[in-house]
N, C-alpha and C positions, 0 to 999 in steps of 0.2 A: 032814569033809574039804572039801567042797564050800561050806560053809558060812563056812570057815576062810579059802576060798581066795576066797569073794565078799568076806567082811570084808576081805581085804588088797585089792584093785582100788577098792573104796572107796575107801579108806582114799589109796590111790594119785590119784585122780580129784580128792579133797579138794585134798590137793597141790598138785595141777596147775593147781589153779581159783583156788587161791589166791597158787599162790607172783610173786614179785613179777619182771618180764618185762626185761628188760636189750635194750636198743635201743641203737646208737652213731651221732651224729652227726658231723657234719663240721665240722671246726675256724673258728675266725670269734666275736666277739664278740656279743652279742646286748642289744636295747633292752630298756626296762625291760617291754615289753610282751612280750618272749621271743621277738622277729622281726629280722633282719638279711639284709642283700642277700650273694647269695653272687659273689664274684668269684675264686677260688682251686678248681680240679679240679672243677666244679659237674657236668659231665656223670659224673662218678665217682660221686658223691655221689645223682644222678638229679636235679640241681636245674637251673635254667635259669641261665643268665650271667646278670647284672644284676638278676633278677629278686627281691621281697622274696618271703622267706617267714618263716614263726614256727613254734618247737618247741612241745611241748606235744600237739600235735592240734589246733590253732585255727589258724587264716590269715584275718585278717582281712581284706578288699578293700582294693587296694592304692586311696590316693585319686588319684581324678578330677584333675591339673593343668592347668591352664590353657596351651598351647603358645604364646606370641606368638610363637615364631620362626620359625612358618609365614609368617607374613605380614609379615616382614624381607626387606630389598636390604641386598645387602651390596658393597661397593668394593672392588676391588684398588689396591695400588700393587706395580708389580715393578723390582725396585732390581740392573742385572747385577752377578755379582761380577767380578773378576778373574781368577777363575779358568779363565775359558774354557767352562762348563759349567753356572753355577749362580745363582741367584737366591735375592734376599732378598724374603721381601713381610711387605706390612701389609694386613691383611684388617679392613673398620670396616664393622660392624653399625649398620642407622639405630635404634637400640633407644633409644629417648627414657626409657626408666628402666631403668639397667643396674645388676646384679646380681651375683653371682658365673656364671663358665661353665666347664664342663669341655668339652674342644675337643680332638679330634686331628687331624692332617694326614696322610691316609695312605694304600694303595692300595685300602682295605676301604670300603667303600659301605652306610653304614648301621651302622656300629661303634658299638657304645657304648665311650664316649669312658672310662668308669670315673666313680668315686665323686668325685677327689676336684677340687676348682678348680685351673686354671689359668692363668685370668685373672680382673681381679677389673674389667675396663673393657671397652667392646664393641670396642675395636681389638685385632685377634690379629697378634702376628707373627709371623713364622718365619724359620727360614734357612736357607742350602746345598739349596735348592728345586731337582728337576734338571726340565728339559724333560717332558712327557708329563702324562696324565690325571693328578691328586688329588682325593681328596675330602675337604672338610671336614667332621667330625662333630662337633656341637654340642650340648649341654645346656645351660639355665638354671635357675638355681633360682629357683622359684617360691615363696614362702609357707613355705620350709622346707623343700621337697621338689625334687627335680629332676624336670625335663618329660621328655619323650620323645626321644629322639633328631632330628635336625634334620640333613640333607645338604644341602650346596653341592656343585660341581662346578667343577674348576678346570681350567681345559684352558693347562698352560703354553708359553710359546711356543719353540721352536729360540733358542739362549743368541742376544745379538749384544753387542758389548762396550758397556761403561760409557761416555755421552758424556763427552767431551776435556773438562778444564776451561778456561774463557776465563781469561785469568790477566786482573787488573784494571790498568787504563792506568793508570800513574804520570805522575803532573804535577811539574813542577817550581815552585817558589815560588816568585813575581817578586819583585822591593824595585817598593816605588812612587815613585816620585822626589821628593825636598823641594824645593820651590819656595825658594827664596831670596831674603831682599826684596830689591832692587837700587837704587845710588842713580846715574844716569848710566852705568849698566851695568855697574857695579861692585859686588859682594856687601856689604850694610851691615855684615856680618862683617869684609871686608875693613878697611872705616876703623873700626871700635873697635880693631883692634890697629893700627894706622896712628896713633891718636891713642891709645891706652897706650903706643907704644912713646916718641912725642914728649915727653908728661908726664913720662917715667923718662928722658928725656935734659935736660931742662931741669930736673928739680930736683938730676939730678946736679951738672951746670954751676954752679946755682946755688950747693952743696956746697961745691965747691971755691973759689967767690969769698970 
């Protein structure tokens, strides 16, 4: 009996040693390496926002990118609307080799901006901008890879309206004056038809003789 009943726990152990282990992942496409960045419920999942990782059991070191957008100045332009409340801007990176960038405009300080571009020039723009702090969050892609996050800080100013347009001076077109030759003060226009009309009076005359 004893013997009967070690044979089964055995037997059971075998089982367990062997049989094959069912794990569930979380939804998201994967490279051919079997790694993908998680952006969809990651704290659900135990995974970090933005961060890569790979199934399988392996995660390879995520690589080293190079950041130039530490050491970027960037411009504003702020364009008021009409609407009493809001602004348009153009934000230009001095980026002497631009790339694609993923960029948000928003109240989060250090956000990653997401996976995918949206712009493909270092001038960002935006619009319906209201007064008060923003931050810009920036990536570029580097080599194939995106850098690290990258913050501006935008401090917008109290709205004040769009300046007036100057409407443009209309001129009016002068004539220039024709000089006229004159012969004794008399237009030489004047005696061609003073003498065409004399010619068509004297060969009439003569007509009739």
């Amino acid at each position: 009996m004893i013997l009967k009943r070690g044979f089964v726990l055995l037997l059971l152990l075998i089982v367990c040693l062997f049989a094959p282990s069912t794990s569930f992942a979380h939804p998201g496409n994967t490279a051919s390496d079997g790694c993908h960045y998680c952006w969809t419920n990651c704290a659900y999942w135990g995974e970090i926002y933005g961060q890569r990782h790979c199934h399988g059991g392996y995660s390879p070191p995520a690589p080293v990118v190079y950041n130039p957008l530490e050491y970027m100045q960037a411009t504003k332009s702020l364009y008021p609307n009409y609407d009493g409340e809001t602004f348009d801007i153009d934000i230009e990176l001095d980026d002497s080799s631009p790339s694609s960038y993923s960029v948000t405009l928003n109240k989060c300080n250090g956000c990653n901006p997401g996976p995918s571009a949206d712009f493909y020039t270092p001038k960002f723009s935006f619009v319906n901008v209201k007064p008060g702090r923003w931050y810009m969050n920036v990536k570029k892609e580097v080599g194939g890879y995106w850098t690290t996050t990258t913050v501006w800080t935008l401090d917008m100013p109290e709205w004040y309206p769009p300046p007036t347009p100057i409407p443009l001076p209309t001129t009016t077109p002068t004539q220039t004056p024709v000089l006229l030759n004159t012969v004794g003060g008399i237009p030489l226009l004047s005696y061609l038809f003073i003498g065409g009309g004399l010619t068509l009076f004297y060969f009439i005359n003569k007509k009739k003789e």
